[in-house]
RODORO-214833 format. One record per residue (C-alpha): residue in one letter; x, y, z. Coordinates in nm, 4 decimals, always signed. Each point is the difference from the previous one (the first is absolute). Layout:
REM RODORO-214833
+------+----------+----------+----------+
: resn :        u :        v :        w :
+------+----------+----------+----------+
:    A :        X :        Y :        Z :
...
+------+----------+----------+----------+
This chain:
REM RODORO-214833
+------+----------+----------+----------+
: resn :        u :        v :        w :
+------+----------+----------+----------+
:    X :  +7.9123 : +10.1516 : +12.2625 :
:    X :  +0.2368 :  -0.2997 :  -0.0743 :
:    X :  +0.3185 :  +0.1235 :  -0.1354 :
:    X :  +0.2380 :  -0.3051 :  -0.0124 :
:    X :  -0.0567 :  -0.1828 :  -0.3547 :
:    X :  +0.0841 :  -0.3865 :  +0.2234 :
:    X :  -0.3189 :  +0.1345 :  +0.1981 :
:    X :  -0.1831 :  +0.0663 :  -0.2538 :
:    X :  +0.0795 :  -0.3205 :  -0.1547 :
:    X :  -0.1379 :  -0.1671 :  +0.2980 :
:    X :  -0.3365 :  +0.1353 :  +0.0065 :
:    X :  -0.0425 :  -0.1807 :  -0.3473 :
:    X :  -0.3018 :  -0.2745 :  +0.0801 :
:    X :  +0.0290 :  -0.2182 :  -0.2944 :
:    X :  +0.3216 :  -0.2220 :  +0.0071 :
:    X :  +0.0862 :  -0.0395 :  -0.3478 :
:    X :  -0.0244 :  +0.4001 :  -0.0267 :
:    X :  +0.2100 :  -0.0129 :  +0.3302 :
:    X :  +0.2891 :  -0.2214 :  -0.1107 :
:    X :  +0.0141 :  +0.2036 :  -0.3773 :
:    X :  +0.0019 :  +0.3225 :  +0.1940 :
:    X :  +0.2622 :  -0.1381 :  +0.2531 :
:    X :  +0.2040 :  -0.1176 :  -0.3519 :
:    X :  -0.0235 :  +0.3498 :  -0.1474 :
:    X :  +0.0718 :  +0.2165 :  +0.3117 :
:    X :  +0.3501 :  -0.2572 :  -0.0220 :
:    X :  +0.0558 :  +0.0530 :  -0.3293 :
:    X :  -0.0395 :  +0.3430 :  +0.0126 :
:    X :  +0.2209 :  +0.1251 :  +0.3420 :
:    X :  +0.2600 :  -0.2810 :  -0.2252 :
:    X :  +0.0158 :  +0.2199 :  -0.2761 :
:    X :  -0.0089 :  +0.3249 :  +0.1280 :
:    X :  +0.2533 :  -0.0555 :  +0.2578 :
:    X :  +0.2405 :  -0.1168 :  -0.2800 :
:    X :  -0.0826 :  +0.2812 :  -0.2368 :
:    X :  +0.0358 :  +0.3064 :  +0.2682 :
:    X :  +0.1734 :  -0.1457 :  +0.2193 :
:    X :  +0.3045 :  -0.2198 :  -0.1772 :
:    X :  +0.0020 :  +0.0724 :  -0.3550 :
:    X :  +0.0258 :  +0.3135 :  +0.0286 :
:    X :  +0.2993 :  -0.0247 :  +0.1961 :
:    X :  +0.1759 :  -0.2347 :  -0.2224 :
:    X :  -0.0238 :  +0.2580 :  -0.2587 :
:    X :  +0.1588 :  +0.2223 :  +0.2344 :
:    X :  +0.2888 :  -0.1946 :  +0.0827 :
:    X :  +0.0737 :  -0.0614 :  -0.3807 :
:    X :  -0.0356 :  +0.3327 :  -0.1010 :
:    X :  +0.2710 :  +0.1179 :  +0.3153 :
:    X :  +0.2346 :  -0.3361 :  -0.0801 :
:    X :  -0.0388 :  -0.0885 :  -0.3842 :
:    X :  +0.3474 :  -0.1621 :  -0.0471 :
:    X :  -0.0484 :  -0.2257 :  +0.3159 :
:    X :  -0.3714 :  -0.0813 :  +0.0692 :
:    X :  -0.2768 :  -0.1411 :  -0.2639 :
:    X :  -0.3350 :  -0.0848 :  +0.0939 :
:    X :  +0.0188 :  -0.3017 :  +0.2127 :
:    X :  +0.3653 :  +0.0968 :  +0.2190 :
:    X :  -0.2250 :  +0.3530 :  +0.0074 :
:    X :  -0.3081 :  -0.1958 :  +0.1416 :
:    X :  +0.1979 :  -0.2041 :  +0.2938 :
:    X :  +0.2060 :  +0.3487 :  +0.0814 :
:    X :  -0.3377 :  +0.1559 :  +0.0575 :
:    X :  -0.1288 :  -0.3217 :  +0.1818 :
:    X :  +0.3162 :  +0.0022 :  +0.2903 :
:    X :  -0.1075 :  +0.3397 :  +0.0252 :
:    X :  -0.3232 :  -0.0691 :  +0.0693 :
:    X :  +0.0935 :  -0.2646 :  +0.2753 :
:    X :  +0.2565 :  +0.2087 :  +0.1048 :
:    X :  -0.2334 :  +0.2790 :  +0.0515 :
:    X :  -0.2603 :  -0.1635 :  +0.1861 :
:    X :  -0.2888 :  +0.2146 :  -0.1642 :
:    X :  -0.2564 :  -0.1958 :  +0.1905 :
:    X :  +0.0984 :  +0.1413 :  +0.3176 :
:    X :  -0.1602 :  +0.3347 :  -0.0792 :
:    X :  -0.3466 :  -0.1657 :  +0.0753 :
:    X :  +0.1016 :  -0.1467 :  +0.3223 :
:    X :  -0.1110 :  +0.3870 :  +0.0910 :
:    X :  -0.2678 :  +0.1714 :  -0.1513 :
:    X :  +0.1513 :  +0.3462 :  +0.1213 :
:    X :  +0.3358 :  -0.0863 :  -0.2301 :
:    X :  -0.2622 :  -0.1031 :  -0.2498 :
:    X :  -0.2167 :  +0.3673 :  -0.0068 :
:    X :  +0.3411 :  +0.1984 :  +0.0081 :
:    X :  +0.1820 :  -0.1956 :  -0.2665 :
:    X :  -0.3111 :  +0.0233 :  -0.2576 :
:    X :  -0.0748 :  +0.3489 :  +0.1274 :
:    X :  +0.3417 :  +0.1048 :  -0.0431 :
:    X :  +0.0300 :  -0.1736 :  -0.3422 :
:    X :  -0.3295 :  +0.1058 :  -0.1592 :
:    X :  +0.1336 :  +0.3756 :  +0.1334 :
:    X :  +0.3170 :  -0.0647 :  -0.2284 :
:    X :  -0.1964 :  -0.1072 :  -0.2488 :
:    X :  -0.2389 :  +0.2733 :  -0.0481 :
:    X :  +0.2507 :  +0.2537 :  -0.0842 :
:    X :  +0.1812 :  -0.2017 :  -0.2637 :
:    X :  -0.3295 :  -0.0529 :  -0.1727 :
:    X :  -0.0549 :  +0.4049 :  -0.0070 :
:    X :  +0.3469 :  +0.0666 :  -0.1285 :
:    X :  -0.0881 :  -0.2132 :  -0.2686 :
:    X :  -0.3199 :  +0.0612 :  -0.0904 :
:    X :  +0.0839 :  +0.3590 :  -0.0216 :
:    X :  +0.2956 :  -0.0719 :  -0.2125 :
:    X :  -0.2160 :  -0.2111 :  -0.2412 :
:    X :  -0.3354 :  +0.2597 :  +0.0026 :
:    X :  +0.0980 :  +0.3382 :  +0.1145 :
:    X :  +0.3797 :  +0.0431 :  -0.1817 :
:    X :  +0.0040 :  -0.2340 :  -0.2801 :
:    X :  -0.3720 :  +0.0157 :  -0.1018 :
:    X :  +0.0194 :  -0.3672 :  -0.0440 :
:    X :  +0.2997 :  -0.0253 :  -0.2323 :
:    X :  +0.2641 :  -0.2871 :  +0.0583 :
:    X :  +0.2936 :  -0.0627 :  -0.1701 :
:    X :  +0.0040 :  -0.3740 :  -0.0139 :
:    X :  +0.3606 :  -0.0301 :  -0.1644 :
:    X :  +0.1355 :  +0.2188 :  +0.2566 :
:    X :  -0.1503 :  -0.2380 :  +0.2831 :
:    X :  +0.2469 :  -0.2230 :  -0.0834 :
:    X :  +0.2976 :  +0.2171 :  -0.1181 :
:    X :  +0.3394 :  +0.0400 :  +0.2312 :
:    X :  +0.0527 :  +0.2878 :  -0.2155 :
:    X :  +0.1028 :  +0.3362 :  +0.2017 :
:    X :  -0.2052 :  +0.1865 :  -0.2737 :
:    X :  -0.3299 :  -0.2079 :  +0.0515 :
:    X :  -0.2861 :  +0.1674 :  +0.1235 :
:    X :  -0.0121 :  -0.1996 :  +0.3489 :
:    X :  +0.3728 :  -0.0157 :  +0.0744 :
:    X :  -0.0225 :  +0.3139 :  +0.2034 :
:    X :  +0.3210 :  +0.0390 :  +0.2366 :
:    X :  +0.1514 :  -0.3218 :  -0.0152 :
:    X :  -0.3277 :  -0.2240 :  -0.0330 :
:    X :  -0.1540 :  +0.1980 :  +0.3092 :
:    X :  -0.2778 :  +0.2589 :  -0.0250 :
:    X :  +0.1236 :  +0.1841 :  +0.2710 :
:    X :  -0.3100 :  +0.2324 :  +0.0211 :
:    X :  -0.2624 :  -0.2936 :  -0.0124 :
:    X :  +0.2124 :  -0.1026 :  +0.3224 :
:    X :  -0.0156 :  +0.4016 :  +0.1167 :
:    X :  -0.3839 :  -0.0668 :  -0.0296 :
:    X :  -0.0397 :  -0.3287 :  +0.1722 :
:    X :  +0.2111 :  +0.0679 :  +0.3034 :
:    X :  -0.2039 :  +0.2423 :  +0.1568 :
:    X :  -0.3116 :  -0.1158 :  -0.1264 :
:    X :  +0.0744 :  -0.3407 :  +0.1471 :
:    X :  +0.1336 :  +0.1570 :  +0.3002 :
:    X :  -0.3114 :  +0.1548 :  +0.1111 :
:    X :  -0.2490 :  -0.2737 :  -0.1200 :
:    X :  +0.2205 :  -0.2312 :  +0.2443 :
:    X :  -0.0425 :  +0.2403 :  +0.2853 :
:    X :  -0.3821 :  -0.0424 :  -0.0908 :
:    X :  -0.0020 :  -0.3545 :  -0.0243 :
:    X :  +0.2063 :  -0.1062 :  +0.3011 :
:    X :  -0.0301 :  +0.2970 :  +0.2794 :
:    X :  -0.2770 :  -0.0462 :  +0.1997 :
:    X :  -0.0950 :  +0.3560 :  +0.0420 :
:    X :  -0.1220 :  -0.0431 :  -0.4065 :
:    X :  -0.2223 :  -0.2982 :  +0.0919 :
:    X :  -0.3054 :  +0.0963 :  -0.1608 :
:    X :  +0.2068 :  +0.1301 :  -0.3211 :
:    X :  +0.2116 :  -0.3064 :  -0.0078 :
:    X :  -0.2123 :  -0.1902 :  -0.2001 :
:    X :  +0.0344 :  +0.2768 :  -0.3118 :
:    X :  +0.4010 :  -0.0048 :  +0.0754 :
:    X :  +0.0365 :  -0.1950 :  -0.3779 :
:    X :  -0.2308 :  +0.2754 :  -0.1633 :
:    X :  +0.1089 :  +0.2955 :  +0.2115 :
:    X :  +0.3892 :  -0.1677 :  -0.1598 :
:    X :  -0.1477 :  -0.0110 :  -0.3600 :
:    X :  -0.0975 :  +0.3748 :  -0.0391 :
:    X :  +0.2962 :  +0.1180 :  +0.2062 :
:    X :  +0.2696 :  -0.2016 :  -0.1936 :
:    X :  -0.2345 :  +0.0827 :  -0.3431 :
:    X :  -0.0779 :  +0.4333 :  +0.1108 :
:    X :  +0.4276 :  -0.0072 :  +0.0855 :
:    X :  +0.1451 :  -0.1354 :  -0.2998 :
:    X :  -0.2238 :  +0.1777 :  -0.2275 :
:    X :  +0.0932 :  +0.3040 :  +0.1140 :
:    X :  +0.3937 :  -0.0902 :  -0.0207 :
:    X :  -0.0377 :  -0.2638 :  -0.2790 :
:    X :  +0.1362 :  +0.1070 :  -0.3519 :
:    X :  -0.2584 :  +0.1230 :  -0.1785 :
:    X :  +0.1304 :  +0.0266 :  -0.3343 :
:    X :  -0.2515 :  +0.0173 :  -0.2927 :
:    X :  +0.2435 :  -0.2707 :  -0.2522 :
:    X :  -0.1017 :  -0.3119 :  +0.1612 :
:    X :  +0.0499 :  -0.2342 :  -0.2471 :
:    X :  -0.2941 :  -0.3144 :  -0.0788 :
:    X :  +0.1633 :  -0.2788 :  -0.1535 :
:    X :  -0.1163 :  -0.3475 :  -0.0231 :
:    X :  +0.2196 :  -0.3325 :  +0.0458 :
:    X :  -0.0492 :  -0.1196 :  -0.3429 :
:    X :  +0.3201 :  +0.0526 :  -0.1127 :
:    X :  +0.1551 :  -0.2112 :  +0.3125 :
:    X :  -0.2638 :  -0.2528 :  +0.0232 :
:    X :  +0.0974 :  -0.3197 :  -0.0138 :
:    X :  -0.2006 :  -0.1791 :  -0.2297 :
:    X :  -0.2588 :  -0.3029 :  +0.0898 :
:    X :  +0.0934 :  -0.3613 :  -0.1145 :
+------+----------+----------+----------+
């Protein structure tokens, strides 16, 4: 089985096909490497630092962090490699339960889109200070033990499930401690959209 999407490119026989296949595989680590990778962070940095970064002094921050980082590194060893994704897809597994139980199990699918983007101590998602202290309750020892899955070697042959094994810990936890009041408001962003030019 060929895995690597450059290999696969190469197995193309036809040279026109090659070179437009070569163009698109380009194109496309281009673009999703900026989207995931350093937009994202931009937004980040502006959201932490609003009165002193914009956009572009938010995009070279994030680059000299980058450099100064030295990301590539990690692939210098394929060990570092398998326990940095393990250990991240582990992290990420519970977060995504917390959340879907939030959205399914508690709320029954009701959001509050107003209240998304209210400061207000009285908004449904303010919580203790802006932190859901028991969504945090849930994913601590949810992610705790889907990291011991993923990364200790007696869990081997479970290590592979560590994100799923995450997901229905972090989501089984916090709907058992998760408020589960019945007044969940539904309310749409109309009245803070900002209209389209």
């Amino acid at each position: 089985m060929i895995t690597s999407p450059t290999d696969i490119v190469q197995t193309i026989p036809n040279l026109v096909m090659l070179a437009s296949a070569s163009v698109a595989l380009v194109v496309l680590t281009i673009a999703v490497n900026l989207l995931a990778n350093f937009v994202a962070p931009i937004y980040v940095l502006v959201n932490l630092f609003p009165r002193t970064l914009n956009f572009r002094r938010a995009g070279l921050v994030s680059a000299v962090i980058g450099l100064v980082i030295l990301p590539w590194n990690l692939y210098d060893s394929p060990v570092v490699v398998n326990y940095f994704l393990s250990g991240l897809g582990a992290l990420l597994g519970p977060v995504f339960g917390v959340i879907m139980a939030d959205y399914w199990l508690l709320r029954k699918g009701r959001v509050n889109v107003p209240d998304l983007y209210s400061e207000d101590p009285h908004s449904d998602y303010h919580y203790r200070n802006g932190y859901n202290l028991k969504a945090v309750g849930a994913f601590v020892p949810a992610s705790a033990i889907s990291v011991v899955v993923a990364l200790v070697p007696a869990f081997e042959s479970a290590s592979g499930f560590s994100w799923f094994i995450g997901a229905i810990l972090g989501a089984v936890i916090y709907a058992a401690i998760g408020d589960s009041k019945p007044d969940f408001r539904d309310v749409d962003g109309e009245a803070i959209a900002v209209p389209a030019e």
